[in-house]
N, C-alpha and C positions, 0 to 999 in steps of 0.2 A: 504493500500500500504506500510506503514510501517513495518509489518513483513517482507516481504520480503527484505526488507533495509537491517533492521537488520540479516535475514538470513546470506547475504552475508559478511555484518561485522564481525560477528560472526566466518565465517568460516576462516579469516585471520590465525588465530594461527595453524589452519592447514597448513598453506604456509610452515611452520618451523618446524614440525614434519617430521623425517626420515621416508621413504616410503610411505608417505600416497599419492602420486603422483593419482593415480586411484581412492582414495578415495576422491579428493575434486573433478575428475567429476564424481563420483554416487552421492555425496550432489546435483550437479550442475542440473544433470537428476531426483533428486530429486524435489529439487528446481523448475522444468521445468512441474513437472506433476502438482504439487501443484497448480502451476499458471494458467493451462489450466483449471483447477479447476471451477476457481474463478466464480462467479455469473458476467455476464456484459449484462448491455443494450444498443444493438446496435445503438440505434438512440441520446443517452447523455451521458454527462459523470456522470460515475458509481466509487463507492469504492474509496469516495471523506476521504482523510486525510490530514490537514494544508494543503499546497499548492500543494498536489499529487492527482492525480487522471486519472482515464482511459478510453477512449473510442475507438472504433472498431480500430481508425488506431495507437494510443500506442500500445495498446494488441500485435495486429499482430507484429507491430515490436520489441516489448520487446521479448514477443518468440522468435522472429527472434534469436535477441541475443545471447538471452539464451543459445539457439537453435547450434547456432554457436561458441559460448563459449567454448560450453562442446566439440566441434568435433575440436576447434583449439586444445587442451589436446591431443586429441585421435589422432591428426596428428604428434603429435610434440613429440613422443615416444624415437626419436633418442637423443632429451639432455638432457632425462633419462639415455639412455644406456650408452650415454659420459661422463653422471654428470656433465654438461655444466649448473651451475648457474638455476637449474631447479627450484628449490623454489622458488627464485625470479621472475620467470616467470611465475610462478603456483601465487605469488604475484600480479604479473603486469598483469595478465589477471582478476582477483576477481576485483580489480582498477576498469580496463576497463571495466569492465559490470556493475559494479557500477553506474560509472559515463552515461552511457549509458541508464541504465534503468532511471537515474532521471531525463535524456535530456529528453525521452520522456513523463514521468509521468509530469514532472513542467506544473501546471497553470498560473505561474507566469512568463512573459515573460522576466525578468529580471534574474531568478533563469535560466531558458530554454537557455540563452545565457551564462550565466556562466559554466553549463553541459558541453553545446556544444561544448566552447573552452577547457574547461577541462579535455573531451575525447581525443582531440590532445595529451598530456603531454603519456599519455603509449602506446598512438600509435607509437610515437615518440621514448621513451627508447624500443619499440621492434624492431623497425628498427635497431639504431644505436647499441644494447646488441648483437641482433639473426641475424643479418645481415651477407652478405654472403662476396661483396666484399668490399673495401676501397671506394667505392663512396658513400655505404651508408650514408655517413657524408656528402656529395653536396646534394642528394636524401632528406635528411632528412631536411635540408634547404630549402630545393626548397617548400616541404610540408609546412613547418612552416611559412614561408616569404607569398607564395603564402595565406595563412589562413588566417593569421594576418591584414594581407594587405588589406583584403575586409572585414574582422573583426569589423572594427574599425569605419567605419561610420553605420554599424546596430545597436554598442552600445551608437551613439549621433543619431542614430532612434527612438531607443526606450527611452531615454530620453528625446524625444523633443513629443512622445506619452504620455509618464505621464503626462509631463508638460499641455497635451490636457485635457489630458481624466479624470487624478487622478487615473488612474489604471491600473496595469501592466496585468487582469486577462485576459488571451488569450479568455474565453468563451463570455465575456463581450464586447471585439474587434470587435463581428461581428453585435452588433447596431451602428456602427460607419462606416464611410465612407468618406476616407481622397483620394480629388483629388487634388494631390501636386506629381510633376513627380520628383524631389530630393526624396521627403518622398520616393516614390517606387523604384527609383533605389536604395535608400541606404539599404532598409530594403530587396529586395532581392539578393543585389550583393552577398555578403557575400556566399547565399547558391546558388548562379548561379555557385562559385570556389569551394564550395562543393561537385558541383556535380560529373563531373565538367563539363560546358560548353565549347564548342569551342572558342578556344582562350586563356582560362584560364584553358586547360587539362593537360598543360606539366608537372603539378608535379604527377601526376597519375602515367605513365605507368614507371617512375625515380623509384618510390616509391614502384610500385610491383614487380622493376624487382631487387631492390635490399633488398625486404624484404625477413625474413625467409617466411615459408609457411602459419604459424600462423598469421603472418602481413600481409600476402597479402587475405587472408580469412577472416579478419576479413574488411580490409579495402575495398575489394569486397562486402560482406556481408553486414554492418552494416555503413561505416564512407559515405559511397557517401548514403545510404537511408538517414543521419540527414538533408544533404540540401532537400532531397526532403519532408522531412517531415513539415521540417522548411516551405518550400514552398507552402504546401496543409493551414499550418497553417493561414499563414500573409497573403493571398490572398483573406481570407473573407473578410477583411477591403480597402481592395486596389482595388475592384472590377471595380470602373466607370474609373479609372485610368489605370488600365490593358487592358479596350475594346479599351482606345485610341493606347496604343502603344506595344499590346501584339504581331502584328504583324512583329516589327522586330526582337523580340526573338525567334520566331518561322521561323522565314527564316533561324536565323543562326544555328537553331537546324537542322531544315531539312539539309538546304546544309554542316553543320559541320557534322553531321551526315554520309551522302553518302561519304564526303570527308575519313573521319578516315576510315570507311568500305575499301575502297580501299587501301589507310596506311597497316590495315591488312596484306595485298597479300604482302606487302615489307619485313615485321617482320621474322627473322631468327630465333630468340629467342621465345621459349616456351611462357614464360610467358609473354611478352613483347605482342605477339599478342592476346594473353586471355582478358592482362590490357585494350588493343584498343578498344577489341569488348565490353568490359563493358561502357568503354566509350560512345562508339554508341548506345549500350541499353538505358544508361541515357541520352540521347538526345530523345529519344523518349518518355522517364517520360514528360520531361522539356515541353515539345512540346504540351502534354496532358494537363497540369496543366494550362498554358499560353491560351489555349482556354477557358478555364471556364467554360468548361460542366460537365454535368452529367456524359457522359463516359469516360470523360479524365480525372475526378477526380479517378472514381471507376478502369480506368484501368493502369493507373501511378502507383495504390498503389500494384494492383495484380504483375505487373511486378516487380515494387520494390522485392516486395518476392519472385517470382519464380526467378528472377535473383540473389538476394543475393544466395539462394541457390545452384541455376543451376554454377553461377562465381565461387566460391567457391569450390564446388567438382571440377572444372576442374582445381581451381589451385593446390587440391589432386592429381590430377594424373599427375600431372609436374611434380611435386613434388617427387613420385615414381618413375617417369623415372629416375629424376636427383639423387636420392639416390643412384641407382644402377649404373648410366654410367657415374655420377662424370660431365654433361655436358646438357646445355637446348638446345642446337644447333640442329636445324632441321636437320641441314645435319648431326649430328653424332649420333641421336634419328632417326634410319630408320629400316623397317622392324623386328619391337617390336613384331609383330605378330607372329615371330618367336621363341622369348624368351618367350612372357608372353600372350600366346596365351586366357587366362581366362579375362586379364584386357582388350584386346579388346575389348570384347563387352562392356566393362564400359567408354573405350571412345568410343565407339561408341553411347552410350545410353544415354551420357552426351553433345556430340557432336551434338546431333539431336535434344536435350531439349534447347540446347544454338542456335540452328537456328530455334526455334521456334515451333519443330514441336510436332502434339496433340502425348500423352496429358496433353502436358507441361502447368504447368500457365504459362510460357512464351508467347505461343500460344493465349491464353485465353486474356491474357494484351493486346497483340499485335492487338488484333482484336478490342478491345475496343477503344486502341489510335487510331487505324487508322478511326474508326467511328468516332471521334471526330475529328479529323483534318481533314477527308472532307468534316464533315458537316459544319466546321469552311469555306474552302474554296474547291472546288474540283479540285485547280492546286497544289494543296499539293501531289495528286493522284500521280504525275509522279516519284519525288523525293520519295514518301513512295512505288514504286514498284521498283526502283534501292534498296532504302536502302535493303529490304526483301529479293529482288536477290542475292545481294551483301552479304549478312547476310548468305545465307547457302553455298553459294562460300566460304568463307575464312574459315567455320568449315570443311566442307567438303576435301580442300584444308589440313586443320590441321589434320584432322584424318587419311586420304591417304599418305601423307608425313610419320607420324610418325610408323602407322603401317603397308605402303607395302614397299616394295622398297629393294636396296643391302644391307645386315648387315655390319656395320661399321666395320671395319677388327681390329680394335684397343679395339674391347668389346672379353675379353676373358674369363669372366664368369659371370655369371649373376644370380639371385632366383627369382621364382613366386614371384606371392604375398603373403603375411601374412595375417591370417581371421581380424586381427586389420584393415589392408586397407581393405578387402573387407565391412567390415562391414562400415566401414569410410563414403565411398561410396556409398554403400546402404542405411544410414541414410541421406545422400542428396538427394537419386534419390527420396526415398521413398516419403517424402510430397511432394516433387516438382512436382510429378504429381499422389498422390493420394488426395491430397488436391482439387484439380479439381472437386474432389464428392461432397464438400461441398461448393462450389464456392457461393451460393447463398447468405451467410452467407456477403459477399466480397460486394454484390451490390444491396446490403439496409441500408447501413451505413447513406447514404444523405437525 
């Protein structure tokens, strides 16, 4: 796991060479084949070095990363063209995936929390550097304050685990089985504001609505899977403690859940209603995980990925609108279909993978969580066919507004796309449901 460390070290001094903008992400897609490479055994963890190491649910999501690294570059062409500080942000991304890949290589649960908050620090300088308007500095508050804040009793969590056990090694955690209901809310609040849960989501949609594109793709993609990862992790140990009171976290998923979905229908703002339904998405991880099965483990993590994905491209094609009409407003984003008659169908194909339908991993997760939440209880049933309804209501809703309707009389010139979006695009849609062939891979990790 240490080459790849160092890869990424290594390619620092590229941040500071003139033009090599496109050449630190072919290293990155470099970097990305390499790692698909690698020898892993599904069932342990594999490609053990000092305290790094990988098994099926790292893998996935370091790809994930990777994966999303290289396409924040590929979105973010425009402060190239401006010369808007792009080194530095060809910087602050190598950082970010950095810090990212060793959240989730650490065995060391002490090293795994330090990642994890550490990842914050350039998510942070891309909000407040590439951000759009002056609130990004309340936005960027709200993310750090909200972190910090549940932060702070996981790391007298896990020192009061050393103090148990004499050891930080997350593999070693699951001979162990701590029934102490402080131990368990302390050790998962932290990644419950992660996710983020109902109740503790309002720095989320502050935060996408005033990141560049690259910050809210990234924070789609990657920053809300670390609590879920977090959460797959520390729940081996916490298990007889979770059957007692898994059930009120899962009522406030369900019903936070249906709640935000309808939120949606209010949202005017592009991206504001994109942030919602990711939110909703990650209620129905939390909800899987909280049951302790088989399928709500194997389909928490599927969705995780199809959803970093599927969120992602679609905050690409905000992003395209807003380039072009200077505005995310639904009502002055109308009858697109008109202008960019080619990018329809990509929101329309990203539209239908974000309400789930085959043959999206969305689709595939979805069906797993909801096997596991009824098998948990079958009055989950009612709230899990609102949330489903409710889920292709507000894309549906999103696609219709933005590409039928009057053209906004104040747009008076406009360009298709550039093959850079299209292709943008096409490397989201592309695994998000060609990866579905290999699904099996996904549901023999346990």
């Amino acid at each position: 796991m240490m080459k790849f460390i160092f890869f990424l070290i290594y390619m620092i001094p590229l941040c500071f060479m003139k033009k090599k903008f496109w050449l630190v992400q072919m290293m990155l897609f470099m970097m990305m084949f390499l790692f698909m490479l690698l020898n892993l055994n599904i069932y342990y963890f594999c490609n053990l070095s000092y305290f790094f190491s990988i098994d099926i649910i790292s893998y996935s999501l370091i790809l994930l990363s990777i994966w999303i690294c290289v396409l924040m570059l590929m979105a973010s062409e425009n402060l190239l063209k401006k010369k808007y500080y792009y080194n530095f942000f060809k910087l602050n991304i190598l950082l970010l995936l950095l810090l990212l890949m060793l959240t989730f290589m650490s065995l060391n649960l002490f090293m795994f929390y330090l990642f994890f908050e550490g990842s914050l620090i350039p998510t942070l300088m891309l909000i407040i550097g590439w951000g759009y308007q002056t609130e990004r500095i309340q936005a960027s508050m709200y993310l750090l304050f909200y972190t910090l804040f549940a932060s702070l009793p996981l790391l007298l969590g896990i020192f009061f685990l050393y103090d148990e056990v004499n050891s930080m090694i997350i593999y070693l955690m699951k001979f162990y089985n701590f029934n102490m209901f402080i131990l368990y809310f302390v050790m998962i609040f932290a990644f419950l504001v992660k996710m983020p849960m109902y109740f503790f989501h309002l720095w989320l949609p502050k935060a996408h609505v005033e990141a560049p594109v690259s910050g809210s793709m990234i924070l789609a993609g990657i920053m809300l899977k670390l609590g879920g990862y977090g959460m797959l992790r520390i729940m081996i140990m916490l298990q007889e403690v979770n059957l007692k009171f898994n059930y009120i976290f899962i009522k406030i998923c369900l019903i936070g859940g249906f709640l935000v979905k309808i939120i949606c229908f209010c949202q005017v703002d592009m991206k504001s209603l994109i942030a919602y339904s990711s939110v909703a998405h990650m209620k129905f991880v939390l909800g899987g995980i909280f049951c302790m099965n088989y399928w709500g483990f194997m389909g928490s993590l599927i969705l995780m990925l199809g959803h970093g994905l599927c969120s992602s491209g679609m905050f690409c094609l905000a992003n395209i609108n807003y380039e072009r009409i200077g505005s995310r407003s639904l009502f002055i984003n109308k009858g697109m279909m008109n202008f960019m008659p080619s990018m329809s169908l990509w929101w329309f194909m990203l539209s239908s993978s974000n309400m789930a339908a085959p043959p999206s991993m969305n689709l595939l997760g979805e069906i797993s969580l909801i096997n596991s939440m009824i098998s948990w209880s079958w009055m989950t049933m009612i709230l899990l066919m609102l949330i489903s309804f409710f889920s292709a209501g507000y894309s549906l809703y999103l696609y219709s507004y933005v590409q039928h309707g009057m053209i906004y009389s104040g747009i008076y010139s406009c360009y298709m796309g550039v093959s850079r979006e299209y292709l943008l695009l096409m490397l989201h849609w592309l695994p998000l449901n060609l990866f579905v062939l290999k699904i099996d891979i996904m549901y023999l990790w346990i």
